[in-house]
N, C-alpha and C positions, 0 to 999 in steps of 0.2 A: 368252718372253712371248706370240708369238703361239700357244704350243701351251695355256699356261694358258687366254688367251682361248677356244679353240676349244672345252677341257673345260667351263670355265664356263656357253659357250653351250651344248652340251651337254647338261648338266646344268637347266639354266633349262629349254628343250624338255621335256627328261624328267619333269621336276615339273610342267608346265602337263600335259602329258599324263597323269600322277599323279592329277592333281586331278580327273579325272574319277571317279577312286574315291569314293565318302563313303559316309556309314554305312548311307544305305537302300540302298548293294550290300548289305550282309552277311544272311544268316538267322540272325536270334539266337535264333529260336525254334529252330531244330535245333541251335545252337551248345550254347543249355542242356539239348537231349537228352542232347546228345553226348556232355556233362559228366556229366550224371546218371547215364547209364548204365554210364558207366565208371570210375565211384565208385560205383557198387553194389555192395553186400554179392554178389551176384550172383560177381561178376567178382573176388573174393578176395583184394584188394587188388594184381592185377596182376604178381605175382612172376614174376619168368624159371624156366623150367621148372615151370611149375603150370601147374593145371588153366587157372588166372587166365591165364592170357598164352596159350592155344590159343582162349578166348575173346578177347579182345584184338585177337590178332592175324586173327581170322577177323571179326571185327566191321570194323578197319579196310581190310581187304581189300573189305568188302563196299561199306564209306562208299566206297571209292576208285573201287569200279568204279560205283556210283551218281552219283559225282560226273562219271565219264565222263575220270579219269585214266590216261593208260596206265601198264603195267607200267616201272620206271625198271631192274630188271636182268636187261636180256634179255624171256624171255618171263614171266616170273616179276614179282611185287609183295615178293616176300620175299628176303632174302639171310640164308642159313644162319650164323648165327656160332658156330663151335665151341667149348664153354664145357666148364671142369672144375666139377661144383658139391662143391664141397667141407664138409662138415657136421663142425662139432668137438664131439664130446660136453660135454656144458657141465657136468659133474661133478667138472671140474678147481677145482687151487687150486694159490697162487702160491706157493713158502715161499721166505723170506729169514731166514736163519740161523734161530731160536726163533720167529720169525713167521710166521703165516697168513694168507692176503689169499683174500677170499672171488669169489669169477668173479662178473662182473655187476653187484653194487655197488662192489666197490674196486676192479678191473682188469676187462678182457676181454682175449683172444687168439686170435688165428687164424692161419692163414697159407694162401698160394698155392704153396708148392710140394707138387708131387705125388707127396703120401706119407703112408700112414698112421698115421704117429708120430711127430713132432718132437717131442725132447726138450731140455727145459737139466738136466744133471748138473752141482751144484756151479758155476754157472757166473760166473767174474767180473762183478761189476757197476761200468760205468763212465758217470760222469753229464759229457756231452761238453756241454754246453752246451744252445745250438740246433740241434747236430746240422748246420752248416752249410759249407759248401765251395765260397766264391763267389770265384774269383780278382778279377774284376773289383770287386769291393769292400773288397779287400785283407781275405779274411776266413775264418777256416780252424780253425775247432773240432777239428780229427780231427789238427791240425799236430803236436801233441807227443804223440801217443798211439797206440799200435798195437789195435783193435779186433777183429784178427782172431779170430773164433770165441767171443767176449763178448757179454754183456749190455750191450747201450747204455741210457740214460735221458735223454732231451732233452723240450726244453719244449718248448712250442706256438708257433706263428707266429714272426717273427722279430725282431732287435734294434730295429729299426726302432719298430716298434710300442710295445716295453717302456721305449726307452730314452725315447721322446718325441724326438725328437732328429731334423729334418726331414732332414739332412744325412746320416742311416747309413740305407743301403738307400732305401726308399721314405718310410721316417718312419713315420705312423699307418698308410698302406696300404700293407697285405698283399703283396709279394711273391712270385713263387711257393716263393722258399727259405722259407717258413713255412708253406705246406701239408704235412700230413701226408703225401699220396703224395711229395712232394720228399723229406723222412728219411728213408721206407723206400727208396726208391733211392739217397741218398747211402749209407745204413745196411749195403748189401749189396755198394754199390762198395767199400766199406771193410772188409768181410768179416765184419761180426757176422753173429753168430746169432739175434740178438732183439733188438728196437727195441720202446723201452715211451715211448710220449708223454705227459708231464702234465698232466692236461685242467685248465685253466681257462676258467670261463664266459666271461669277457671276450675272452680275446687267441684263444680258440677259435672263437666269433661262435658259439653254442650249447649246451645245459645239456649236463648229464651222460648225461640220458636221450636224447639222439640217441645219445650214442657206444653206449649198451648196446643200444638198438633196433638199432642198423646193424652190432655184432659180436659180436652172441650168438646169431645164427641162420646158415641154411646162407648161403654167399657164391660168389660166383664168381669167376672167372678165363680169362683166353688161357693157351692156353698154349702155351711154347716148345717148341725142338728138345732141351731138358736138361730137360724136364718141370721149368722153373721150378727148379731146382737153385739157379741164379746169383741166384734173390732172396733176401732175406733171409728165416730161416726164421721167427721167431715175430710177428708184427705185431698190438703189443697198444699198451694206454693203461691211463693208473692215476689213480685218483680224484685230487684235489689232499689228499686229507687223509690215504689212502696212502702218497701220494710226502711229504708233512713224515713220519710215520712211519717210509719205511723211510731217510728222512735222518738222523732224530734217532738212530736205534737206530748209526749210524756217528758221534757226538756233531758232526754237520756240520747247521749251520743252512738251512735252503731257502732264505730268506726273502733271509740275504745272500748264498748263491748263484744264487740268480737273476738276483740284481743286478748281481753281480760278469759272470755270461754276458751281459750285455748291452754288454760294452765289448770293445773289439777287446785281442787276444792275451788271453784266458782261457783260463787252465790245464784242461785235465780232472780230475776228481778220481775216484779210484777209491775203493770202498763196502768199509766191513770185511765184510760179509758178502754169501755167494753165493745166486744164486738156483738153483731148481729147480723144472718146471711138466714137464708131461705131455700134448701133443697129440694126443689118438686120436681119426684121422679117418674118414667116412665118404666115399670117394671117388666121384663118376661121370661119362663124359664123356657130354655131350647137346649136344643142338644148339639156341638158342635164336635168335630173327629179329628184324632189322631190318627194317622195313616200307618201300615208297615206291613214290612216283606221277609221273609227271611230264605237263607239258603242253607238247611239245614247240611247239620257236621256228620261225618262219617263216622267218628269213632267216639265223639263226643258229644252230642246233641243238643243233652242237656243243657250246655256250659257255655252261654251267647256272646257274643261282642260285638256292641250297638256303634252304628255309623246315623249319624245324624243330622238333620236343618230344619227347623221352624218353616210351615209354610207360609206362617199368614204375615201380612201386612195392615196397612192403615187404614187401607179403604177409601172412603173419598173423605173430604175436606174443601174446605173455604180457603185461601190462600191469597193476601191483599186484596179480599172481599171479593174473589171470584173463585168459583166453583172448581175443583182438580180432583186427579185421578192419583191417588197417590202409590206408585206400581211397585216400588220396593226391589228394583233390577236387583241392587247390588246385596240389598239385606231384605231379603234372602232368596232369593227367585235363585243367586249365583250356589248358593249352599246348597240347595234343594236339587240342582243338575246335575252338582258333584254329586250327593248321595245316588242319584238315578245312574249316572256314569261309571261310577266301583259296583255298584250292585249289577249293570250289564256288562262288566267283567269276571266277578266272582259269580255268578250265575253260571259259566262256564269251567269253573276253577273253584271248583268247592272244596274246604278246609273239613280241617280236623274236627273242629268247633264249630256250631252255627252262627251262621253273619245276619244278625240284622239289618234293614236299612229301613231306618223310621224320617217321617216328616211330622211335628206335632202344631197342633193348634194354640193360639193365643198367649204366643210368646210374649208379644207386644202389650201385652196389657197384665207380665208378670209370671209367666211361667207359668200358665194354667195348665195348657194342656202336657208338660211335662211332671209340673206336679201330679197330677190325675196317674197319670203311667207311673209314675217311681211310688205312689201307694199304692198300683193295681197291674204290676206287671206280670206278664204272660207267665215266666218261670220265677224262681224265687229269688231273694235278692241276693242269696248266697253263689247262686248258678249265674250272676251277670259279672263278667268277668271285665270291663270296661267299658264306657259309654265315650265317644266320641266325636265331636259336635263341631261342624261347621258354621260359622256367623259371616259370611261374608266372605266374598275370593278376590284376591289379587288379579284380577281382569286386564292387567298391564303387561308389560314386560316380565321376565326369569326376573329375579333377586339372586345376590350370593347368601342371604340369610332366611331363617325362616322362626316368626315371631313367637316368644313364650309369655303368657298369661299366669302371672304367679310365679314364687321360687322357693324349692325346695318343699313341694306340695304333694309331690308323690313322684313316682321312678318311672312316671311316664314318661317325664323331661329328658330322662336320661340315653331311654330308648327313640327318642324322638330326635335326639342332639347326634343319636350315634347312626340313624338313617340318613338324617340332613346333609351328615359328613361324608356318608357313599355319595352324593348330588356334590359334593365341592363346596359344600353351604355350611356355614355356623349359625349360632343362635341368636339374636336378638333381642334383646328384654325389652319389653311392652315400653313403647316410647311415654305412653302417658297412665304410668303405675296408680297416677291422684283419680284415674277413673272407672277403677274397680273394676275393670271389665270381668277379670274369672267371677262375678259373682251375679252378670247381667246376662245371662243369657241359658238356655235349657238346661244345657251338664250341670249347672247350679242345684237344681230339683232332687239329679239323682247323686251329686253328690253328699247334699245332708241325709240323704238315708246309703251312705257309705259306701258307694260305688266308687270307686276308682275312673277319672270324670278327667278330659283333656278338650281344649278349646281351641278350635284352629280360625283364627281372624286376622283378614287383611283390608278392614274398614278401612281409607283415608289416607293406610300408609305407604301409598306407592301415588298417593294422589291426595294430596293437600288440599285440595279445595272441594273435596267430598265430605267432609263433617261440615265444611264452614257452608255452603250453598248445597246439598242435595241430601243431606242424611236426613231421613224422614220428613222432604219435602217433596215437590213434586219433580225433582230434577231428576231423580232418582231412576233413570229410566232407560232401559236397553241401547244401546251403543254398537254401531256395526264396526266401528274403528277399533274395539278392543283390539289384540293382539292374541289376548288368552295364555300366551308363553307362560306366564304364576300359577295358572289354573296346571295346565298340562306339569308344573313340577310338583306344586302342592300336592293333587292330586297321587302321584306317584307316590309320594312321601306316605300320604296320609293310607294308602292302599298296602303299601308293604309293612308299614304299622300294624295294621289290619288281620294282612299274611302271618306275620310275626306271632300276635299273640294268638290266632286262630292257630296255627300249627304245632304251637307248645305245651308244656302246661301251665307253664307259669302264669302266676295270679300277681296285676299290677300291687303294688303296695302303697299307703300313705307314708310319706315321711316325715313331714312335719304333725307334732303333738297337734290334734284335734280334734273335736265329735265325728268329723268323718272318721276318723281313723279310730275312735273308739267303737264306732255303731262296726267298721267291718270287721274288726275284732271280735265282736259279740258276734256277725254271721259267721266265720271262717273257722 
């Protein structure tokens, strides 16, 4: 009781000191440079390895040392991440028995292992459900079926979601057994050769056109000691109208197989007929960077707390058969300002604790470069004291709320509900929980190595018609109309946050049972 007491006060301190933040710190006039400039046709939608990210990355080096940040590794601002960029000729096509499925509109395919052919010859196709292997949920799609060296076919997100059913898994939210990177890792534990996911708008939280924007161009990767050998080799998706096609042609319905994969002990069914696809790739390894600054702590140095945004984007793309610029304003050029904007306020106002302020590479294609950073950070993982990640700002008008990712995840929530409420504001729960976001974006990386990891996103929700027409399309693109009012309080929030656990001691905690919470056990 008396240790509760001590954090509480603590904590009280650290907010009264917080509060000296407000919004005439921030420069929103260089924040909407900052935005502009890096959603400029200019900067070529920000792609890892392009011209786009040597500008990027020498722009925000430049903001950093203007801002008067020092270098966070070593003497350096940049940390080299080792990427394979791998480019699949996109002249492919899927065949299933007397069927043709055309690349780009009814499937995509790629893969991460380093090699320049992966082929399916003839290859079994078996439709394993959700693709899932969760003991703790007494739940095991792969139980009656051997996969080795097959074509797998599983849905999107998990039972949960499908069945309505509060009780199995999470219910409506999202899981991480329902993200796609979850299948292709189970898909490879289990020894297939190709994982084809059936895209549905709804239980996907996305049209069609993200999947074909995000795996018809060059992609990247880490890579291992077996040059990626051990993952699985084809990682593709298939329209929904595809996948009733290539069901019907085996006279098996979708509609009630789908239904039937949402109830615990579902059979696999294997497909009369086999697939065959062709992956000829273009390999190269390069080096691509994560960026960062920090402003070291007075009394604490060692003991960090990361502020954070992905820089990169899409780069270009085809788009109704004409060529675009795909500039990524809102995700993340908008995140990327905020971090430049608290870092040229806390540059002035240095804490107890040192403040990171990171931008990382190859969000977009899977958390690469924050994976990289959360096995290879600066100090150790016992010394990170929370990692904090913007995805996207509310570029619109104030809100009275301000939106939570996940529940009951850790007692960053708690601290975040109780800044919000200095602003007039309450919480919000993630309007669309079926789309896993806390598990889509960088804080994800350092959360599985048990950092205490919080997501600040205002994709869509202050503007509807941002996922449906401009998320990861070319609409996406700098706006002199904003208002910025979301930005200027977010930001305040997310900054006395910041103040908060810089100026304490307290160490965020997990609250919900999980590996996160077991790995920061083992470091603390």
């Amino acid at each position: 009781m008396f240790r509760q007491f001590c954090i509480a006060l603590s904590a009280l301190s650290s907010l009264a000191q917080a509060a000296q933040l407000d919004e005439s710190s921030l420069n929103i006039s260089q924040y909407r440079a900052d935005v502009k400039t890096l959603a400029s046709d200019e900067f070529e939608g920000r792609a890892p390895l392009s011209a786009g990210e040597e500008k990027t990355v020498s722009y925000l080096v430049k903001r950093f040392k203007q801002i008067g940040l020092q270098p966070a590794f070593g003497n350096s601002y940049v940390q080299p991440v080792p990427l394979a960029q791998i480019t699949a000729e996109q002249n492919m096509s899927l065949r299933v028995g007397k069927m043709t499925f055309d690349n780009g509109t009814q499937f995509t395919a790629r893969t991460q292992r380093i090699s320049e052919s992966v082929a399916l010859h003839n290859s079994d196709i078996v439709f394993a459900g959700y693709g899932i292997n969760a003991p703790e949920y007494d739940w095991n799609d792969y139980a009656d079926i051997d996969v080795k060296g097959k074509t797998v076919v599983v849905l999107v997100n998990d039972p949960g979601f499908a069945s309505g059913d509060d009780s199995l898994f999470n219910g409506n939210a999202m899981t991480y057994y329902g993200r796609w990177t979850y299948k292709y890792e189970e898909a490879a534990r289990q020894g297939a050769k190709a994982l084809f996911i059936v895209h549905e708008t709804m239980p996907a939280g996305y049209g069609w056109g993200v999947v074909q924007n995000s795996n018809t161009n060059t992609k990247y990767t880490l890579v291992d000691d077996t040059k990626n050998q051990s993952q699985v080799g084809v990682m593709g998706w298939l329209h929904l109208r595809a996948a009733q096609q290539l069901f019907a042609a085996s006279n098996l319905d979708y509609r009630a197989l789908k239904k039937a994969a949402a109830q615990r002990g579902f059979t696999p069914v294997t497909l009369k007929h086999k697939a065959s696809l062709t992956l000829n790739n273009t390999i190269e390894m390069r080096e691509s960077q994560n960026v960062a600054g920090i402003v070291p702590g007075s009394t604490a140095p060692d003991e960090w707390v990361m502020l954070h945004a992905h820089w990169d984007h899409l780069g270009k793309a085809m788009e109704n058969g004409q060529p675009v610029i795909l500039n990524g304003a809102v995700d993340n050029a908008s995140g990327v300002g905020g971090v430049l904007a608290l870092a040229d306020h806390f540059a002035d106002n240095p804490a107890k604790r040192t403040l990171m302020f990171s931008a990382f590479t190859a969000e977009e294609t899977g958390l690469i470069g924050a994976e990289h950073f959360a096995k290879n950070p600066p100090v150790p993982h016992k010394n990170l004291v929370a990692f904090l990640n913007i995805d996207g700002m509310n570029m619109n008008d104030k809100v009275d709320y301000t939106l939570q990712y996940g529940q009951n995840v850790s007692d960053l929530e708690q601290r975040v509900a109780d800044i919000a409420k200095q602003q007039g504001r309450h919480i919000k729960m993630d309007p669309r929980p079926q789309n896993g976001l806390f598990f889509r974006s960088d804080h994800f990386a350092l959360a599985k190595e048990g950092i205490p990891s919080y997501l600040f996103m205002s994709l869509g929700d202050t503007d509807p018609d941002f996922i449906a027409n401009r998320y990861h399309k070319s609409g996406d693109d700098y706006l002199p109309k904003w208002s910025l009012g979301g930005v200027k309080q977010d930001l305040t929030l997310i900054g006395r946050l910041m103040q908060s656990l810089a100026d304490s001691g307290d160490w965020p905690q997990w609250t919900g049972e999980s590996d996160f919470k077991a790995r920061r056990a083992e470091q603390r």
